[in-house]
C-alpha positions, 0 to 999 in steps of 0.5 A: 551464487557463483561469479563464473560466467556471469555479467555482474552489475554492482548497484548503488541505490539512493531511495530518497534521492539525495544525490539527484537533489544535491548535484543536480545530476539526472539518474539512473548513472552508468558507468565508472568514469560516470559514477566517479564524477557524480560520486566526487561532486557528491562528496564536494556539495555534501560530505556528511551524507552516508550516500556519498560512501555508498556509491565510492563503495560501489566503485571500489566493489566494481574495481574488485570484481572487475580485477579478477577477471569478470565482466562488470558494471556500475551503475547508481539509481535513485528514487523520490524524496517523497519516499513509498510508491512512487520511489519505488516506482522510480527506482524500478523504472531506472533499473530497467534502464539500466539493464536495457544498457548492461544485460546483467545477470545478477547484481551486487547490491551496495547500500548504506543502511536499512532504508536503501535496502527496502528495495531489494523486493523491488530488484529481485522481482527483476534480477538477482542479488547476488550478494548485499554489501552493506557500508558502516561509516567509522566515526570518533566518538566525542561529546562535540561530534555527538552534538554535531550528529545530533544536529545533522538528524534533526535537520534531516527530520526537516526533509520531506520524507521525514517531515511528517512523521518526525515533526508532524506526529510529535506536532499532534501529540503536543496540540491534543495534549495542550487541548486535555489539559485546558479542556481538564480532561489531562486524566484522559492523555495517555488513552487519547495519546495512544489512539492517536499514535497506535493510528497513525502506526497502523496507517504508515505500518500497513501503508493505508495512507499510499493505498488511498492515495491510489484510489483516490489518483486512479477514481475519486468517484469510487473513492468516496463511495467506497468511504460512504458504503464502509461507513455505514457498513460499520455503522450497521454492524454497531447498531445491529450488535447494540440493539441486540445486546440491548434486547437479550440477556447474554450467554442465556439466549444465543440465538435470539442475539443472533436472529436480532442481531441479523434483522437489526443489520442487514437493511443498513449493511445492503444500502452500504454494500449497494453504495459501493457497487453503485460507485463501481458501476458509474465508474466502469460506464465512464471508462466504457468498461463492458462487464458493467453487468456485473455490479447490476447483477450484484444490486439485483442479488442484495434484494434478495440477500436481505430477504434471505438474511430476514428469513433466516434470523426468523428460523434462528430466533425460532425453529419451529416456524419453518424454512419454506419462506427461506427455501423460495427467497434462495431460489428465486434470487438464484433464478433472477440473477442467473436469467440476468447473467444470461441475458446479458452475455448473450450478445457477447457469445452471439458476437464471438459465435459470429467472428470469422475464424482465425487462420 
């Protein structure tokens, strides 16, 4: 992207906040005689940290683009030490405020390292990038500055974005495999070990952990039926797929492995489902939401869902018994859960029919 004709802001992003900490300086910064200051005092109270470099790069970058003729500004934007969501969160409310003061067509963004740079999503979604500079710290190589380094990274594992991972996951792995060992089961460490670890992987991976943590913030009610009705949707999965397995010889009797296990699931699976559309209900009757038919709808469907699925496991398991039980079970569900949809959006296309009309 060209520079010509654009308002150019060049951004130092500090995503864990360790300039706000350290200097006690509110973000977002804005400003060259702004950042200087902050940067100086930053490097005074914390010369080791990388931050410090970022935002000094940042200044030279603004001076650059500001000497060929450009309009351009500088601006420094932090987020949370406790990283994920709501470091993003902070990041982007800043970054509004900071447009709201330099209506900026694109921005330069300047980082430190990978870390920093896991918010380029979030600034895109609401400027471009212009271009990504990114800033390499220089350092002699020796055996003394090498143990020094090594310190300085695990006392940084004591900070709280990286506590729980750095110390807590090798804290676990340490505890399970003092247990195996006293309770000699050691033969059994590595399996275990790799559970663990491949769990803990796939939660922070996939963020589960920050999506929960969501769920739980914004409903605990629906949280914990939502916990409740997978929970027993598994365990209707299993006992469905043991006790057929159990009953049928596979691969000579397909069908029959299919029609137990459809019998042998539904009735546990329906009562999960059900858990979790009644959690949704009493949610949606607290907060007055009007569209609270919906999940009565859906708990009224499940009955005949289940008959459905009965019916069908019985053709599967034998063909010649016939589909007319099937038929009428499929027909009446879509009948009362159609005459239920009716009935209850009649009011609200009587109240909108009724609304005077609009000029």
């Amino acid at each position: 992207m060209s520079l010509k004709g654009k308002r150019v802001l060049v951004l130092s992003v500090d995503k864990d906040d360790d300039v706000g900490r350290v200097t006690g300086v509110k973000t977002p910064v804005v400003g060259r005689e702004a950042v200087s200051s902050v940067a100086t005092l930053f490097a005074i109270k914390s010369p080791e940290d990388s931050d410090v470099n970022s935002i000094f790069a940042a200044i030279n970058t603004y001076d650059s683009i500001l000497s060929e003729g450009y309009e351009c500004e500088v601006a420094v934007i932090a987020g949370s030490a406790e990283g994920g969501f709501k470091a993003d969160l902070k990041i982007s409310r800043e970054l509004e405020e900071v447009l709201r003061r330099f209506g900026a067509d694109g921005v330069v963004f300047v980082s430190d390292g990978a870390a920093d740079e896991q918010v380029i999503p979030t600034i895109q979604s609401r400027i471009p990038i212009i271009s990504v500079k990114r800033i390499f710290v220089q350092q002699e190589k020796s055996v003394e500055e090498t143990y020094v380094l090594l310190y300085r990274y695990l006392k940084k594992l004591s900070e709280p974005q990286h506590s729980k991972l750095g110390l807590g996951v090798p804290g676990a792995v340490l505890i399970i495999t003092t247990l195996l060992y006293f309770l000699d089961l050691i033969n059994y460490a590595l399996i275990t070990l790799s559970v663990v670890v491949g769990v803990i992987l796939l939660i922070k991976g996939f963020r589960i952990d920050c999506a929960l943590k969501q769920v739980w913030s914004e409903s605990p009610i629906r949280f914990i039926t939502t916990v409740i009705g997978s929970i027993i949707a598994s365990v209707a999965v299993y006992q469905g797929f043991s006790l057929a397995i159990m009953s049928v010889t596979l691969p000579d009797q397909p069908a029959l492995f299919i029609s137990l296990f459809l019998s042998n699931t539904i009735d546990l699976l329906v009562i999960g489902i059900a858990i979790f559309l009644g959690g949704k209900a009493v949610v949606k009757y607290l907060e007055g939401v009007p569209k609270l038919w919906h999940e009565i709808v859906g708990l009224v469907s499940l009955i005949f869902i289940r008959q459905v699925t009965l019916d069908a496991s019985t053709i599967i398991a034998n063909p010649a018994s016939g589909a007319t039980q099937l038929i009428l079970s499929a027909g009446l569900g879509v009948l009362v859960c159609t005459l239920l949809a009716v009935v209850f959006t009649i009011p609200t296309r009587l109240k909108k029919s009724g609304s005077p009309p609009q000029a």
